[in-house]
C-alpha positions as CSV (number, residue, x, y, z in Angstrom):
1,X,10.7,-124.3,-25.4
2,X,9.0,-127.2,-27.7
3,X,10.4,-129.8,-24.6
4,X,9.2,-127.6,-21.8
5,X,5.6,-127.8,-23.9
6,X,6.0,-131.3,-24.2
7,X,6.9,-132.4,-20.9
8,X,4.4,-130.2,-19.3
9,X,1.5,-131.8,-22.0
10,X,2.7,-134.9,-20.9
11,X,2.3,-134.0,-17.1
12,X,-1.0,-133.4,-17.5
13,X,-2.0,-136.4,-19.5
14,X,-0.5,-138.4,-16.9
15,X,-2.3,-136.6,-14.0
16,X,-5.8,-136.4,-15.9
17,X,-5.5,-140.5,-16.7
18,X,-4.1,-141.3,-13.4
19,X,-6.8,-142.3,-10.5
20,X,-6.7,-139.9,-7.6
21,X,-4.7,-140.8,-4.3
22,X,-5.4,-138.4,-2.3
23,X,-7.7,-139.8,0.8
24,X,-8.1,-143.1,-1.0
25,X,-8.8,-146.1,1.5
26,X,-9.6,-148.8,-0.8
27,X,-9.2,-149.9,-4.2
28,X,-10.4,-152.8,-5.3
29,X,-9.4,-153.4,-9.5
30,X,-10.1,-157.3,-9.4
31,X,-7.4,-157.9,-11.6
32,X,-6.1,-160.9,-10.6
33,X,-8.1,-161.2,-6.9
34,X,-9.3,-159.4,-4.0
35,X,-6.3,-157.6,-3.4
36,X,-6.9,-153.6,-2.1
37,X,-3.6,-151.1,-4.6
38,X,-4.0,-148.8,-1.9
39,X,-2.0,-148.3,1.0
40,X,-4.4,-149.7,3.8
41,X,-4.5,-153.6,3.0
42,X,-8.1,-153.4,2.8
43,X,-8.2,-156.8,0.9
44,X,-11.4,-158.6,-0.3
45,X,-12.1,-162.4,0.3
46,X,-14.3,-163.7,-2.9
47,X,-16.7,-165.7,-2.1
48,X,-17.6,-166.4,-5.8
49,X,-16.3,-170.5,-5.5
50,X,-18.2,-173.6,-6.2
51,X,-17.5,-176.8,-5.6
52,X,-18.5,-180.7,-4.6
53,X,-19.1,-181.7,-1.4
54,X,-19.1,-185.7,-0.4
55,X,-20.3,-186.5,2.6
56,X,-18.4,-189.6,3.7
57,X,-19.7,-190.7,7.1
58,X,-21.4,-194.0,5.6
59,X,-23.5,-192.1,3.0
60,X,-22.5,-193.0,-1.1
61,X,-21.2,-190.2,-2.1
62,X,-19.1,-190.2,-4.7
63,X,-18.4,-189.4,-9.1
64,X,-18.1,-192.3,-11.3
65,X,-16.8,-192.1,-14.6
66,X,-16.0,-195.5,-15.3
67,X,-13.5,-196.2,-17.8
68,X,-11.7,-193.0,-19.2
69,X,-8.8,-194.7,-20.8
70,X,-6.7,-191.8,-20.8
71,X,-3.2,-192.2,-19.8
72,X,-2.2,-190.2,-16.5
73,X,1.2,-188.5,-15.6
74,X,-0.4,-185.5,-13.3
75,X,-3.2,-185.5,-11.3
76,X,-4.1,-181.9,-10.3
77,X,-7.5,-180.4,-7.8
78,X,-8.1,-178.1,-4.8
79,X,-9.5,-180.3,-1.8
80,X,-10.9,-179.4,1.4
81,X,-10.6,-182.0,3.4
82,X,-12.9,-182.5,7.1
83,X,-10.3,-184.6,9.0
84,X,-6.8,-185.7,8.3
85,X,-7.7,-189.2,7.0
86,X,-10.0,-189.6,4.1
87,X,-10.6,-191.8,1.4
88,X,-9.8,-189.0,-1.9
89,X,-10.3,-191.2,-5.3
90,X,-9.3,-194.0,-7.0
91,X,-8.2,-194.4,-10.4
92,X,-7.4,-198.3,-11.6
93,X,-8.9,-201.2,-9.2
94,X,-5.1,-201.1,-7.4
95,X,-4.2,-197.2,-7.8
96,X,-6.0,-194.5,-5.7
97,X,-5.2,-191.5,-3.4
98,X,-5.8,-191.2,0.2
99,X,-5.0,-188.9,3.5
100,X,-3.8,-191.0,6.5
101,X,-3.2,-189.3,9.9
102,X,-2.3,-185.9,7.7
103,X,0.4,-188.0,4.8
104,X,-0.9,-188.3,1.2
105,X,-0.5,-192.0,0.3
106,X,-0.8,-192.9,-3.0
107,X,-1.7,-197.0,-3.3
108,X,-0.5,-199.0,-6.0
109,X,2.3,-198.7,-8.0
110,X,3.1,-194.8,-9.0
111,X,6.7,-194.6,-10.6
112,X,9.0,-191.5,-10.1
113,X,5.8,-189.9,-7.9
114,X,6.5,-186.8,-6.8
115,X,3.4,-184.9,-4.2
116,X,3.1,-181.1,-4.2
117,X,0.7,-179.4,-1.8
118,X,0.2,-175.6,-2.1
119,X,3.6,-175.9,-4.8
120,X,5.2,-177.3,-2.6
121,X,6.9,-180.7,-2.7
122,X,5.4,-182.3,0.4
123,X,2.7,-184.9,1.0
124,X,1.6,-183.5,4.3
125,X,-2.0,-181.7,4.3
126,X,-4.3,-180.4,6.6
127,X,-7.6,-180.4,7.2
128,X,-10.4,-177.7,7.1
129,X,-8.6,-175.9,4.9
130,X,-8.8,-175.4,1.0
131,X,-5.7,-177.2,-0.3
132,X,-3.6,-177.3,-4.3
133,X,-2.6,-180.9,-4.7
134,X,-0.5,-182.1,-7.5
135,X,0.6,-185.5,-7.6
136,X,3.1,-186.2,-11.0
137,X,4.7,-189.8,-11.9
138,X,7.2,-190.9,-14.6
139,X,5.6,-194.1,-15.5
140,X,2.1,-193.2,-17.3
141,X,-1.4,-194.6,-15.1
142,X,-4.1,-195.5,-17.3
143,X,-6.7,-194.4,-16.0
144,X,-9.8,-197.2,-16.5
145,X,-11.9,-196.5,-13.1
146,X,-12.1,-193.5,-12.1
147,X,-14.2,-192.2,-9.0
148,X,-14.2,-189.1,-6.9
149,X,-15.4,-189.3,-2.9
150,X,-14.5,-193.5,-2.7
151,X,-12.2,-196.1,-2.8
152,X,-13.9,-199.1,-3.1
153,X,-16.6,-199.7,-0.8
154,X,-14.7,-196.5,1.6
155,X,-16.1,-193.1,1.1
156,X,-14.1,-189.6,1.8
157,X,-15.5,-186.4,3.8
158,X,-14.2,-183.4,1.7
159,X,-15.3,-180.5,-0.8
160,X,-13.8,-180.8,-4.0
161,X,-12.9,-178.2,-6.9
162,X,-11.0,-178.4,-10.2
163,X,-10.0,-181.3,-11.6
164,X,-7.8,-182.2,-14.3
165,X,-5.6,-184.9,-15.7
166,X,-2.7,-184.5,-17.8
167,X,-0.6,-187.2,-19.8
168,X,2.9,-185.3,-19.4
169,X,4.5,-184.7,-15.8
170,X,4.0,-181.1,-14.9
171,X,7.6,-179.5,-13.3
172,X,8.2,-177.2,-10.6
173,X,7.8,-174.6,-12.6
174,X,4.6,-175.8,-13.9
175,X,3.2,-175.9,-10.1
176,X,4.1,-173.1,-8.9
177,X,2.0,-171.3,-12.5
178,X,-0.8,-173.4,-11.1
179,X,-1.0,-172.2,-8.0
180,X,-0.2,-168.8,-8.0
181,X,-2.3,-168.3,-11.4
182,X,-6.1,-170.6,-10.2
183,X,-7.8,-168.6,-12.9
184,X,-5.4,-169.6,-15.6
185,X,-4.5,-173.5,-17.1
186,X,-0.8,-174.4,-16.6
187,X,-0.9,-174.5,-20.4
188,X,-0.8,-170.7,-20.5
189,X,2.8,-170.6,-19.2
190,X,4.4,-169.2,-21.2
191,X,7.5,-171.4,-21.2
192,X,5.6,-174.8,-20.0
193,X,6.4,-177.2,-22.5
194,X,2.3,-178.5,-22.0
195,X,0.1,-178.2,-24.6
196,X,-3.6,-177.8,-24.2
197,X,-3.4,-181.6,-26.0
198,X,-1.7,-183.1,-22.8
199,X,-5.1,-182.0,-21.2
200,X,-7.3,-185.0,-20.6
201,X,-9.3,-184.3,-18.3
202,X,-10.6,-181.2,-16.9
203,X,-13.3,-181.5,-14.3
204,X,-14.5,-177.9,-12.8
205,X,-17.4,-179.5,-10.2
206,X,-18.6,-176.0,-10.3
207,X,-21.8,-177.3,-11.8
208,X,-23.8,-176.2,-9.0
209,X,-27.1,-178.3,-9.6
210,X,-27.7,-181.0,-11.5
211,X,-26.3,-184.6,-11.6
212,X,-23.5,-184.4,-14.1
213,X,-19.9,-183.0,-13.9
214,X,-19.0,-182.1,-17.5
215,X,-15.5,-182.6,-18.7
216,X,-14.2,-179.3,-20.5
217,X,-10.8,-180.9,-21.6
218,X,-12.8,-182.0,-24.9
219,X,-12.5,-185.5,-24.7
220,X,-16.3,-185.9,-23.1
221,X,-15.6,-187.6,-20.3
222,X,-18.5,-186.6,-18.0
223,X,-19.6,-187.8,-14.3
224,X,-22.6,-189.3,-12.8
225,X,-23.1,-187.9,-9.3
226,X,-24.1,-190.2,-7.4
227,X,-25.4,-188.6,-3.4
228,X,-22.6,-185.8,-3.7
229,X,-23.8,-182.1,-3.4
230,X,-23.2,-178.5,-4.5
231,X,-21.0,-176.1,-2.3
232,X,-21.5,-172.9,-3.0
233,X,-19.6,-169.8,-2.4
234,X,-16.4,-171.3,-1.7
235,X,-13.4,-169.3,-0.8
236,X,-9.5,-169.7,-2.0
237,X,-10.9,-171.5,-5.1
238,X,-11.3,-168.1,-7.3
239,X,-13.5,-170.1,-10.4
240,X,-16.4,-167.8,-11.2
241,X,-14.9,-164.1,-10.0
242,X,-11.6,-164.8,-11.3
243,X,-12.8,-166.7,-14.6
244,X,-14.5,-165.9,-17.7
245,X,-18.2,-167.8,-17.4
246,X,-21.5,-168.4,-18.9
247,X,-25.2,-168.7,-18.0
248,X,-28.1,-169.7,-19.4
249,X,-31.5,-168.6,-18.3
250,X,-31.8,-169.0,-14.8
251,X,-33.1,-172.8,-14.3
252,X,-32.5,-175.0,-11.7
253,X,-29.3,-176.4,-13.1
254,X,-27.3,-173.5,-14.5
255,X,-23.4,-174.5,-15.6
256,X,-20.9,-172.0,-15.3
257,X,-18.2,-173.7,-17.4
258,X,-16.7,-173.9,-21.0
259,X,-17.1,-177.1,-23.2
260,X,-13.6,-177.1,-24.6
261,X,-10.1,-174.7,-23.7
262,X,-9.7,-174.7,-27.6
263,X,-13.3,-172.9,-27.6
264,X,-13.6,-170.9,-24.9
265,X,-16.5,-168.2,-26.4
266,X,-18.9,-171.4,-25.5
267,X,-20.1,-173.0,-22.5
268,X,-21.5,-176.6,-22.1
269,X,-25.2,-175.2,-22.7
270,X,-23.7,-173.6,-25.8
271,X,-24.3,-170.1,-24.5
272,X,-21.9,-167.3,-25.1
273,X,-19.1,-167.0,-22.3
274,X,-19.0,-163.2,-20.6
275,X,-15.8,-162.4,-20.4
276,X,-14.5,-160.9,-17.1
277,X,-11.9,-158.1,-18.5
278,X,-10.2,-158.1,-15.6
279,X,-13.3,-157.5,-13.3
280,X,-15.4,-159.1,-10.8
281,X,-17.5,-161.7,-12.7
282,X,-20.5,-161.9,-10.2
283,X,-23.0,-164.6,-10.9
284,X,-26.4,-163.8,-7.9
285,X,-25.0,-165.4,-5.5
286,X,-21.2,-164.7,-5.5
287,X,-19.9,-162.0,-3.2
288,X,-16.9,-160.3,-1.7
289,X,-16.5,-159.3,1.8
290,X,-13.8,-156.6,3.3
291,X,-13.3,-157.0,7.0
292,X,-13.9,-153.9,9.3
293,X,-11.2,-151.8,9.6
294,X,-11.1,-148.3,10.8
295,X,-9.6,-147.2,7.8
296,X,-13.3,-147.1,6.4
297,X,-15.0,-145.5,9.4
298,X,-16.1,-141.8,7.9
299,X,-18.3,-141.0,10.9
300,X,-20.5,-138.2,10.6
301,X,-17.6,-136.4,8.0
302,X,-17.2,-136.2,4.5
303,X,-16.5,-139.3,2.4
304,X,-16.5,-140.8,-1.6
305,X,-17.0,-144.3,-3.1
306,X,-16.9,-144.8,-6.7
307,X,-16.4,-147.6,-9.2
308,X,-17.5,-149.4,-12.4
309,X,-19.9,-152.0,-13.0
310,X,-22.0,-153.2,-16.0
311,X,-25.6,-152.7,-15.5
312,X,-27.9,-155.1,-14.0
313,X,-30.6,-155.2,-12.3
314,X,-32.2,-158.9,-11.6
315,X,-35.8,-158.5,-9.4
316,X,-35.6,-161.1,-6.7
317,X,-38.5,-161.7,-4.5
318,X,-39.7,-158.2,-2.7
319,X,-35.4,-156.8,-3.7
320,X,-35.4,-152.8,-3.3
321,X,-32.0,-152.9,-5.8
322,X,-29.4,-155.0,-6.8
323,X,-26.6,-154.1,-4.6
324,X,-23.2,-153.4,-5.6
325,X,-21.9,-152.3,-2.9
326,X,-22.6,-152.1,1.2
327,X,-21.0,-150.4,4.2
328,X,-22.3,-153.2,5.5
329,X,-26.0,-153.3,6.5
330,X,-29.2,-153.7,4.3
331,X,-29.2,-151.1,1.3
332,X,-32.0,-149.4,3.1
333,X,-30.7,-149.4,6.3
334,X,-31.1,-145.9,8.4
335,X,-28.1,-146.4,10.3
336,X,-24.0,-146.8,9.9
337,X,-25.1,-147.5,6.1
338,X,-24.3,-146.6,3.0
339,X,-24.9,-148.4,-0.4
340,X,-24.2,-148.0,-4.5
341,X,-27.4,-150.3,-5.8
342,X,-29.4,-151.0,-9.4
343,X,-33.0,-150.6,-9.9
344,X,-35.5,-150.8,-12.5
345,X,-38.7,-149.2,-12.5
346,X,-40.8,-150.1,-15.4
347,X,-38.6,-149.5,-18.2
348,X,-36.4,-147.0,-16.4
349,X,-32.8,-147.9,-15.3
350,X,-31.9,-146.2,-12.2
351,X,-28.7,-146.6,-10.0
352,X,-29.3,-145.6,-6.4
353,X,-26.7,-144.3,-3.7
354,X,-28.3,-144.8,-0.2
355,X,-27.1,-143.1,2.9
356,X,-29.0,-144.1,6.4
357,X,-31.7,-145.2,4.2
358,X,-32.1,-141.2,2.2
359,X,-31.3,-141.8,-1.2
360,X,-30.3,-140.3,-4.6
361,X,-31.9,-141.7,-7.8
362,X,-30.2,-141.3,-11.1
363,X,-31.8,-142.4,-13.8
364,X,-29.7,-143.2,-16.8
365,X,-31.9,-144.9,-19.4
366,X,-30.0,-142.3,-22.0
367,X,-26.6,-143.4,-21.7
368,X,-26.9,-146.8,-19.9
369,X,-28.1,-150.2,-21.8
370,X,-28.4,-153.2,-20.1
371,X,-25.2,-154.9,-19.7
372,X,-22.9,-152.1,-20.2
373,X,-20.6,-150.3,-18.5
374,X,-21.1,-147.1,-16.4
375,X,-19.2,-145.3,-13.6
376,X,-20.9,-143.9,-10.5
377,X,-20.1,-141.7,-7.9
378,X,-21.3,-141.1,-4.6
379,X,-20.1,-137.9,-2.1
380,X,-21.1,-136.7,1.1
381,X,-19.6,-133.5,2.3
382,X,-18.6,-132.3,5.9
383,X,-22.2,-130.9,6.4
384,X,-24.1,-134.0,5.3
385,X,-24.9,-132.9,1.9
386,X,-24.3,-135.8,-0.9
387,X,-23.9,-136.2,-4.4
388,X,-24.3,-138.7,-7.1
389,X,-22.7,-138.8,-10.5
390,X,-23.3,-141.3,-13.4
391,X,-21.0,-141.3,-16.6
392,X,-21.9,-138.1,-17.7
393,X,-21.0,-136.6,-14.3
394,X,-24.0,-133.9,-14.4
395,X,-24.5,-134.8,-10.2
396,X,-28.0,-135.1,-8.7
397,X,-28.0,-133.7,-4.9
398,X,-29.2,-133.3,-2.1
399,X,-29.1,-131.1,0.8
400,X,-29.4,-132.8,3.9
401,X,-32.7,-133.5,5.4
402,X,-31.8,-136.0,8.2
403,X,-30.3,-139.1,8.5
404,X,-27.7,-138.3,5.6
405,X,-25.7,-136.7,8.0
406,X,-25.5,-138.8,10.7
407,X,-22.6,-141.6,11.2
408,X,-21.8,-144.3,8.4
409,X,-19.0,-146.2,11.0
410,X,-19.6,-149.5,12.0
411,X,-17.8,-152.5,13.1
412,X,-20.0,-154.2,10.2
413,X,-18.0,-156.4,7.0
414,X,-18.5,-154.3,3.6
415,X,-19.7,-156.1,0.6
416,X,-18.8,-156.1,-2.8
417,X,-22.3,-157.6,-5.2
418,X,-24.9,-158.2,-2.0
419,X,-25.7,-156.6,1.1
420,X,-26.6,-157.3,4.6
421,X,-30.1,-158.8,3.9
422,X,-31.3,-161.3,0.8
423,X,-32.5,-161.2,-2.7
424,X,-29.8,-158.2,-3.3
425,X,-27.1,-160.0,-5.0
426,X,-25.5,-158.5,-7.8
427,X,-25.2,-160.4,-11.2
428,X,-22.8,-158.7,-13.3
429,X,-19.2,-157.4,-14.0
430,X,-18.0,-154.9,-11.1
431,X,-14.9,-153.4,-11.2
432,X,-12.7,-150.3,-9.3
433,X,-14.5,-150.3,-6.2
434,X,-12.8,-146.9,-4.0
435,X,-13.2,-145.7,-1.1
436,X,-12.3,-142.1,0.2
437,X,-11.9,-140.2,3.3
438,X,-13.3,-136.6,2.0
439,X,-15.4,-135.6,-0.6
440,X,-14.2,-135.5,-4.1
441,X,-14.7,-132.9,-6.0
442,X,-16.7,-132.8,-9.3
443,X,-13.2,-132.3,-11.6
444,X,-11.5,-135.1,-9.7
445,X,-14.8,-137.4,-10.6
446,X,-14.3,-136.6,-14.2
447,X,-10.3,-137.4,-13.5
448,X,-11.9,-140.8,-12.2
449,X,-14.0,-141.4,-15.2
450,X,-11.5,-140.2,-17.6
451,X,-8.8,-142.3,-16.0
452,X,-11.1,-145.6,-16.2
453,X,-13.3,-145.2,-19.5
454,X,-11.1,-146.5,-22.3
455,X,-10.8,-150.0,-20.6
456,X,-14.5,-149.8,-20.3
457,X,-16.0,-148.5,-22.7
458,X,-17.7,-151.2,-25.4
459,X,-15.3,-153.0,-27.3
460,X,-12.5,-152.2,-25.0
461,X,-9.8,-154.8,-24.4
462,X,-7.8,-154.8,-21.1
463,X,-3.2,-155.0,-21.2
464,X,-2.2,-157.8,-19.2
465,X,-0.1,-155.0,-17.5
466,X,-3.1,-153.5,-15.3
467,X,-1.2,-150.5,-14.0
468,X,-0.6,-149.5,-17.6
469,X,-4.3,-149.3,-18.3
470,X,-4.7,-146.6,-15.8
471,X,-1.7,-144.5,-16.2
472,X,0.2,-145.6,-12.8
C-alpha cells in the first residue's frame, strides 16, 4: 500500500511540474538556441549578432593592432565573406590569410597548418554566408603586426565576428566544441587540454559603436578602427542571445562584452554582466523571428501563448509597449494580430495582451519589480472571449466586444522581443515562449507556472540538463 501511495504521489509531482503538451505548437526554452522542443519544428532564427563589417572596394578599412607579441598556434573567427576572394588579415609582414577563387591560402611560412571550416578540415569557403574558420600550426607565429580587413596596401570585403588567438594547437575535438558550443570558449571542454592561459587574444567585434575593439583575453591588446563599421543583428553568430552580457546606460557607444574570461561578473565599462540563465538575453535591438507555418494559424478558434520574461519596459519615441512577443503585425494591429507587450504608466507596471488591437491590462506593480521575473498567460476561447494571467494567475477578462473574435492567421513571420513596427524592441531576459491550439484552462496555467517558477524565481540557478529543470 505505502508503494502504491508513493508511486501515485510521485505521478502527480511529475504531471503538476511537467509543462503541458497537449495542443502545444511551439516552445521556445532558449537553452542553447532558437530551437522549437515541440513536435512542429517551429524553430527561431536570432537575430541578436553583432559584428564588423569592412568594406574593401578601395575604401581603408581595416583593425590595427600593431605589435601583439603573442605567440600564435590557432587562429579562430566567424567570417562572412562578399565574394570568394578577399584579402582576410595579416599577422607578421610575410604571414597573412586570404580567400582565392573560394581556397583559404595562408602566405608565409605556417608549419604542420591544418584549415577547418565549419569543423571541418577543409580550406574551401563560400561566400555570403557566415562561416567558423580555424586555422592551427605546429610551429608557433609570433604575432608582431596584426590587422583585420588588409594585407598590406589590399583591403577585404567581409563581416567579421569573434576573434581569438591561442598559443597551443586546438584538436579536432577542440573544433568541433567550438562550433557546435558559439556561446561557450573551447576552454570549457571539459576534456580540452586548453587552459583559459593559452588564450591570447580574444576579440568579440561586437562593440557596436565606437572606434575600439577591446580584447577580453586579459592581455589588453585593443584595436583601433580605422573606416570599418558596426553590423548589427547578425545571424548564425549567437553572441548577445546566447551569451551572458552587460550594458551601461544607453550612450552612443555601449559594449556588450566582458574584460577578462577569469572575471566574467564585469564588462569592459566595469558594469555588472546579466546573466542569461539559459534565456533569451535581448539587448533593444536583438530579435527572433519564426517563419509562418500553419501550425500557428488559430483562425477565428481558441488559442494560448504563455512564457516567461523579466520585466522591462524601455519608452522609445511615441512606443505603445515593449513587445515580447507578435503574431506578426504591430502590437496594436486590428487584424491577424496578437501580442504579449510591457508598459509603464507613471509608476504602474502593466503587461498587455493584444488581440486585433482589444486589449487586457494587468497591472502587477504588487508582485512584479523591475527586472524580475514573471509568467503571463494569454487565452482566447472558441467564442472570442480572452483571458490574461500574471504570476498569481487571478485572470482579468474579457467578453468579446469585437475584433477579439475575429482571425489571428496570417502568412506574417512571429517575433520573439519586437514587433512589426519600431521603437518596440524588448530589452530584457525572455524565456519559454508557447504556443497552443485551444484554450488552456486556468489549472493547466497554474501547471505552467508551477512547472517553470523554481528556475525563475530570484536567486534561482538553472542544471546544465534543461529537461531536468522542468520535469521532462
Amino acid at each position: 500500500m505505502l508503494i502504491k501511495l508513493t508511486n501515485t504521489l510521485n505521478s502527480i509531482i511529475r504531471r503538476v511540474l511537467s509543462i503541458v503538451k497537449d495542443g502545444l505548437k511551439m516552445w521556445l526554452p532558449f537553452s542553447k538556441d532558437g530551437s522549437d522542443t515541440s513536435d512542429n519544428s517551429n524553430n527561431a532564427t536570432l537575430y541578436t549578432g553583432k559584428a564588423l563589417s569592412f568594406d574593401g572596394t578601395g575604401d581603408s578599412y581595416y583593425i590595427d593592432f600593431g605589435n601583439i607579441g603573442v605567440s600564435l598556434k590557432t587562429l579562430a573567427f566567424w567570417i562572412n565573406l562578399d565574394s570568394t576572394t578577399e584579402k582576410v588579415l595579416q599577422l607578421t609582414s610575410t604571414q597573412s590569410v586570404e580567400v582565392s577563387s573560394g581556397t583559404i591560402t595562408l602566405n608565409g611560412t605556417w608549419t604542420g597548418s591544418t584549415i577547418y571550416v565549419d569543423a571541418t578540415a577543409t580550406n574551401t569557403i563560400a561566400a555570403s554566408n557566415w562561416k567558423r574558420v580555424v586555422i592551427t600550426t605546429t610551429s608557433a607565429i609570433t604575432v608582431n603586426d596584426l590587422e583585420l580587413g588588409r594585407i598590406g596596401s589590399s583591403y577585404g570585403d567581409f563581416i567579421l565576428s569573434d576573434f581569438q588567438i591561442y598559443d597551443t594547437a586546438w584538436t579536432q575535438a577542440d573544433v568541433t566544441f567550438d562550433y557546435e558550443n558559439p556561446q561557450h570558449l573551447v576552454t570549457d571542454r571539459a576534456a580540452s587540454s586548453i587552459a583559459l592561459s593559452n588564450l591570447k587574444g580574444y576579440w568579440h567585434l561586437s562593440e557596436g559603436a565606437g572606434g575600439v575593439v577591446y580584447d577580453s583575453s586579459g592581455e589588453g591588446n585593443n584595436g583601433t578602427i580605422n573606416g570599418a563599421t558596426a553590423s548589427l543583428q547578425q545571424t548564425t553568430i549567437p553572441q548577445l542571445g546566447l551569451m551572458d552580457w552587460a550594458k551601461s546606460t544607453p550612450v552612443a557607444d555601449e559594449i556588450t562584452l566582458i574584460s577578462d574570461p577569469n572575471d566574467p561578473s564585469k564588462d569592459i565599462l566595469d558594469n555588472d554582466v546579466r546573466r542569461r540563465e539559459h534565456s533569451f538575453n535581448l539587448d533593444g535591438i536583438g530579435y527572433a523571428k519564426v517563419d509562418d507555418d500553419n501550425t500557428l494559424d488559430f483562425g477565428t478558434g481558441a488559442f494560448s501563448i504563455d512564457g516567461w520574461a523579466k520585466y522591462t519596459f524601455i519608452l522609445s519615441g511615441s512606443s505603445t509597449g515593449n513587445a515580447i512577443y507578435s503574431n506578426g503585425g504591430t502590437t496594436t494591429a486590428t487584424s491577424n494580430n496578437f501580442a504579449i507587450a510591457t508598459r509603464t504608466s507613471g509608476s504602474t507596471r502593466e503587461v498587455r495582451f493584444y488581440i486585433n488591437g482589444e486589449l487586457l491590462t494587468a497591472t502587477v506593480t504588487s508582485d512584479v519589480a523591475d527586472g524580475a521575473w514573471f509568467y503571463f498567460a494569454g487565452t482566447r476561447d472558441a467564442s472570442g472571449n480572452f483571458k490574461l494571467y500574471i504570476n498569481n494567475l487571478s485572470a482579468v477578462s474579457q467578453s468579446q466586444t469585437g475584433n477579439s473574435g475575429a482571425t489571428v492567421t496570417t502568412t506574417n513571420v512571429r517575433y520573439i522581443g519586437r514587433d512589426g513596427g519600431v521603437n518596440r524592441y524588448y530589452k530584457n531576459l525572455v524565456d519559454d515562449i508557447r504556443l497552443y491550439n485551444r484554450e488552456l484552462s486556468s489549472d493547466e496555467v497554474a501547471q505552467n507556472y508551477n512547472a517553470g517558477l523554481n528556475q525563475h524565481k530570484a536567486g534561482s540557478a538553472f542544471s546544465d540538463d534543461f529537461s531536468s529543470d522542468y520535469g521532462l
